[in-house]
N, C-alpha and C positions, 0 to 999 in steps of 0.2 A: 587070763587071756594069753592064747599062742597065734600068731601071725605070722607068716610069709609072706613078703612080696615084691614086685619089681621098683627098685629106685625110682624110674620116668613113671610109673603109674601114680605112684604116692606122692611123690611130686607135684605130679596136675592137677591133681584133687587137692591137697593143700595152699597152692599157689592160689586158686580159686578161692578157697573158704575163707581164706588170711583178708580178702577183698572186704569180709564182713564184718571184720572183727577190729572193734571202734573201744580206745582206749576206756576202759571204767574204772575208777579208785574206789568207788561207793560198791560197784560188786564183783570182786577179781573174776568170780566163774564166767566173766563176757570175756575175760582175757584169753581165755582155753578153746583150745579145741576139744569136743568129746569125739574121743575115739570105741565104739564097740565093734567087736566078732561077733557076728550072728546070722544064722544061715550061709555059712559058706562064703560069705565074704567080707570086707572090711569097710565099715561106715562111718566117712566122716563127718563131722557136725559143727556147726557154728551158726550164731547168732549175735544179733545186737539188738533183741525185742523188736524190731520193726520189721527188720528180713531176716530170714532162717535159709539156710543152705547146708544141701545135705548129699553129701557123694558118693557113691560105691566103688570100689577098691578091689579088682579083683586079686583075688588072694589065697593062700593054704593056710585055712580057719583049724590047727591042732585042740584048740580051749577057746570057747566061747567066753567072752567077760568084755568090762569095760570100764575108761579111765576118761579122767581130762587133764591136759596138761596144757602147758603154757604154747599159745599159738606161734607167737612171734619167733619164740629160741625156736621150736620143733621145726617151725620152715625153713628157718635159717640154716640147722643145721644139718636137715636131710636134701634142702640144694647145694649142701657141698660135698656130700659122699661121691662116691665111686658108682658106676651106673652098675652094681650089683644086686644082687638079692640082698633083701632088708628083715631082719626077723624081729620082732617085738611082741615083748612078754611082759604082764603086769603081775611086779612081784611086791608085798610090803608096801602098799600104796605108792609103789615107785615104778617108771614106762621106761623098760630096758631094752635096749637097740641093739642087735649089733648084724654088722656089716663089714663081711670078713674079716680084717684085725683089728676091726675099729670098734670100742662099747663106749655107751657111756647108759645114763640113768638120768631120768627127768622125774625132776618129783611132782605128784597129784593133786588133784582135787576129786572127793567125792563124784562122783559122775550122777549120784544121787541131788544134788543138788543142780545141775544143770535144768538150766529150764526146758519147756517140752516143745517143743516146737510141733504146732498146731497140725493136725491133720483134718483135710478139708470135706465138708461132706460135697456128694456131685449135685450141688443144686442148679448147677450149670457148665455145660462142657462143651470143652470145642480141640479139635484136634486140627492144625496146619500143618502145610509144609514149612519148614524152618527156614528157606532161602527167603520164601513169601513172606515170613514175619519179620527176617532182618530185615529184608528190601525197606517195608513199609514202618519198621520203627528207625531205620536211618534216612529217612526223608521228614521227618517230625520232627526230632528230640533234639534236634539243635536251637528248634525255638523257642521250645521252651525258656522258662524266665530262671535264672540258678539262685535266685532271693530265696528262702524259705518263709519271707517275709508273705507269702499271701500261696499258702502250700495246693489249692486248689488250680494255681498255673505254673508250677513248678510241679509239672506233672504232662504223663499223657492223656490226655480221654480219649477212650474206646468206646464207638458207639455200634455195638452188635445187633444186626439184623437177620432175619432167615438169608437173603440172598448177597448182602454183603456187611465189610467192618468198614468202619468211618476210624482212621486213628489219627489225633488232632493235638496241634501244640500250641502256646503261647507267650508271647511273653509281653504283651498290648503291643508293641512295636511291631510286630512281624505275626503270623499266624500262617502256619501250615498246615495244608488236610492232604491226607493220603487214603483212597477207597478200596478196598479191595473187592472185585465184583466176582464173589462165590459161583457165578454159574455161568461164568463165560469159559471161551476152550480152552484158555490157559490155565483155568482152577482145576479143571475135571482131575477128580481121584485127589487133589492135593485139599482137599479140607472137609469136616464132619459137622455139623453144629446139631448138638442137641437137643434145641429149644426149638420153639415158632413165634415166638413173641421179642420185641425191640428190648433191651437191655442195655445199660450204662456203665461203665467202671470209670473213677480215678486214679491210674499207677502213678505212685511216685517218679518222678523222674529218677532219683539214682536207680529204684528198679527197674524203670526202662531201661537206662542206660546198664546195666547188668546182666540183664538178657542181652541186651543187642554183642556185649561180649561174650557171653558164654557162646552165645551160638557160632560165633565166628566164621568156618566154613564148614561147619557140620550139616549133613545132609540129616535127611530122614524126617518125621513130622513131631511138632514139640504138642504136647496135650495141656490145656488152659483148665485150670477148675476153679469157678468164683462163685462163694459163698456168700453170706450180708457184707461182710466186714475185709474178707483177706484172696487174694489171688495165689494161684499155685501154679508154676509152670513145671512142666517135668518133660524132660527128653534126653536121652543118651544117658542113663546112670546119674541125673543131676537133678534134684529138687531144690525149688526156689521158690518158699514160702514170704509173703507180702503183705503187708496192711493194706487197704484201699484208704485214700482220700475220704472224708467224710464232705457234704454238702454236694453245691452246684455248681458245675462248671458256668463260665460265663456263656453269656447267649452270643455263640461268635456270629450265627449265622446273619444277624442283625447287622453285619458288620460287612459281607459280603457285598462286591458291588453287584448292582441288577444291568449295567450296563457299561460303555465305557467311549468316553468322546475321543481318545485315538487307542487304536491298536495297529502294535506292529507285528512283523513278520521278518523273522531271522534267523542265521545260523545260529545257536548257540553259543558254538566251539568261539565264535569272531568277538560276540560282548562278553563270553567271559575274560577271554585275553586284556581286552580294552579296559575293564575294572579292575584288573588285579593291575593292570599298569597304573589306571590313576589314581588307586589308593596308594601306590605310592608318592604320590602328590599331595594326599588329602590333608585335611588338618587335624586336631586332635578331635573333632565332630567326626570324622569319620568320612567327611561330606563328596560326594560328587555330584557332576549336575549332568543328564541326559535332556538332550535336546533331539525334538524331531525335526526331519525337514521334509514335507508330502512332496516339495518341490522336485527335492533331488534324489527323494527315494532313501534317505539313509538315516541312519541316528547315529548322533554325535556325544561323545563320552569326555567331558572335560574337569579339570581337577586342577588347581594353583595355590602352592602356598608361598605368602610373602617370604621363607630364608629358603626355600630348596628350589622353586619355577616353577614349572605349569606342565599342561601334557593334555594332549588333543587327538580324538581317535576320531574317525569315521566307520559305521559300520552299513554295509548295504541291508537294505531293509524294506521292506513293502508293506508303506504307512496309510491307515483309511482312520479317516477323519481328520481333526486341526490340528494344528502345528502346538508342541509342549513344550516346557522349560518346567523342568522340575529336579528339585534336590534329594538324592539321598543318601545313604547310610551304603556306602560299599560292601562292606562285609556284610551287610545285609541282602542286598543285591546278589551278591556272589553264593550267597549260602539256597538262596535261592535256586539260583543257574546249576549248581550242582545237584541238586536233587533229581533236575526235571529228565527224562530219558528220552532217549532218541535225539535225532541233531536239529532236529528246528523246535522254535518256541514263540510265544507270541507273548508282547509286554502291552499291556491295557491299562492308559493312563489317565486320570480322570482331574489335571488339572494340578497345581504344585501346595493343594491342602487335602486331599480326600483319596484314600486308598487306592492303593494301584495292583494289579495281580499281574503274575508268573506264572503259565504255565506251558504244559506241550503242545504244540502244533496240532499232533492229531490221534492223541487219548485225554479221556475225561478221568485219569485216574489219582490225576495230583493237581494243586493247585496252591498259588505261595500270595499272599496277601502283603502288601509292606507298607506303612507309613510315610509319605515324603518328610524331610527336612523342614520345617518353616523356614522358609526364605525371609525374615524380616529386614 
């Protein structure tokens, strides 16, 4: 193997794949990166049997071949060159670098030995725009639950339909749904699906949360391929091979209220100020308590701990139904507020034990569920 190529390219692609690669004693080759030449450019690879990530490198491919070597050293020490051209050559089962006056040699592994990182058949395909799919996995994936202790909510569920995606999180405390509706004016040209029947996936959450960085602010449309078993995302030179969740997601919809004895109506921008102030009041519960008042038109954000004092907001608000007292979870609250788009939203409260939702004033495209505090 003969390689050319730019520092900040191999760079990015490394910095990436090193994301993957999860200490193993039991099989050094999860330690490595495989690097091969072939067709013209340079392919990096890495795994930890659950996700596979696989990058292209543009490059002057002189000899076609391929190595693996140690992830950790090779990132480490191609973020510290010089932003020159990078040449690497496998000689003697050894990955020899150099970069203007700098060489050095990193010793191999078999590259025969690396495991294969699954190629998907298209039993199912869907092509988005990239801004549309981070929008809608960073409005979920914070609710998820981070236990690995029950892996079917520690995860996202995608619920694909002809004319829209349902992508759902949980974590019993909180539940977020985010819709995307395929055939309104804002999808036109930005998505493909090519099925006609409902479809289900469970993504791990670390592989949500791995897309929603990879895509970061890349434009252009990311292509979805799901099989029985594994998800594949591919966009911009970057393959992101996935297990699927096995089983059933919970029945959140059971969980959904059908109606709500008060809802308000509010700036946003106003109650998120008011909960980030009185968490910092709150206690180690987390807790604050929203009050409405139909009287005076507003809601009240209050929060007291016995060593630091208390803290009292008022927010203008346009309240239809009875008067509430209910406790919750701030950062719960907040993580809500932040999702929802546009600057008004409306909070629908059903009482200080039975679910309460968040969401926007005037689209049905997100919606945040949260649990009150038991006030005993």
């Amino acid at each position: 193997m003969l390689v050319t190529c730019l520092k900040e390219n191999l760079k990015e692609s490394l910095d990436n794949a090193l994301r993957i690669v999860k200490y193993n004693s039991t099989l050094p080759i999860l330690n490595n990166f495989l690097l091969s030449a072939e067709k013209g450019r340079l392919k990096i690879s890495a795994t930890d049997l659950e996700i596979g990530f696989t990058a292209w490198v543009s490059s002057k491919v002189s000899k076609e071949g391929r190595i693996t070597v140690g992830a950790q050293l090779l990132n480490q020490f191609i973020n510290n060159l010089p932003n020159q051209n990078i040449e690497l050559e496998v000689k003697d089962s050894k990955l020899h670098l150099n970069c203007g006056n700098i060489k050095a040699s990193f010793n191999g592994l078999d590259a025969e030995d690396f495991p294969i990182i699954p190629k998907l058949k298209n039993a199912l395909a869907l092509t988005i725009d990239a801004k549309v799919l981070k929008d809608a996995l960073a409005s979920v994936v914070n609710s998820a639950a981070l236990s690995d202790a029950r892996p079917e909510i520690s995860s996202v569920y995608v619920r694909m339909e002809p004319d829209q995606i349902k992508f759902v999180a949980t974590d019993s405390f909180r539940l977020a749904h985010k819709t995307i509706f395929l055939n309104s004016e804002e999808m036109k040209g930005k998505s493909k699906i090519d099925f006609s029947k409902s479809e289900n996936v469970i993504i791990p959450l670390r592989t949500a949360a791995e897309v929603l960085r990879l895509l970061g602010e890349k434009n252009g449309n990311v292509s979805i391929t799901i099989d029985q078993n594994q998800v594949l995302f591919d966009f911009d030179g970057i393959h992101l091979v996935s297990r699927l969740i096995e089983g059933n997601y919970p029945d959140y919809e059971a969980i959904i209220p059908k109606g709500a004895e008060t809802k308000c109506f509010f700036a946003k921008d106003g109650l998120e100020e008011a909960v980030k102030l009185a968490g910092c009041f709150s206690t180690k519960l987390n807790d604050i308590t929203i009050k409405t008042n139909v009287a005076k038109s507003n809601l009240e954000v209050l929060a007291s701990h016995s060593d630091y004092g208390s803290h009292h907001a008022k927010i203008e608000s346009e309240i239809k139904g009875k008067d509430a007292v209910t406790v919750f979870n701030w950062r719960y609250v907040l993580d809500g507020l932040k999702n929802i788009s546009g600057e008004n939203a409306v909070f629908e409260i059903n009482g200080d034990q039975k679910p309460a939702v968040l969401k926007p004033a005037d689209k049905s495209d997100f919606f945040y569920i949260l649990m009150p505090i038991k006030n005993n």
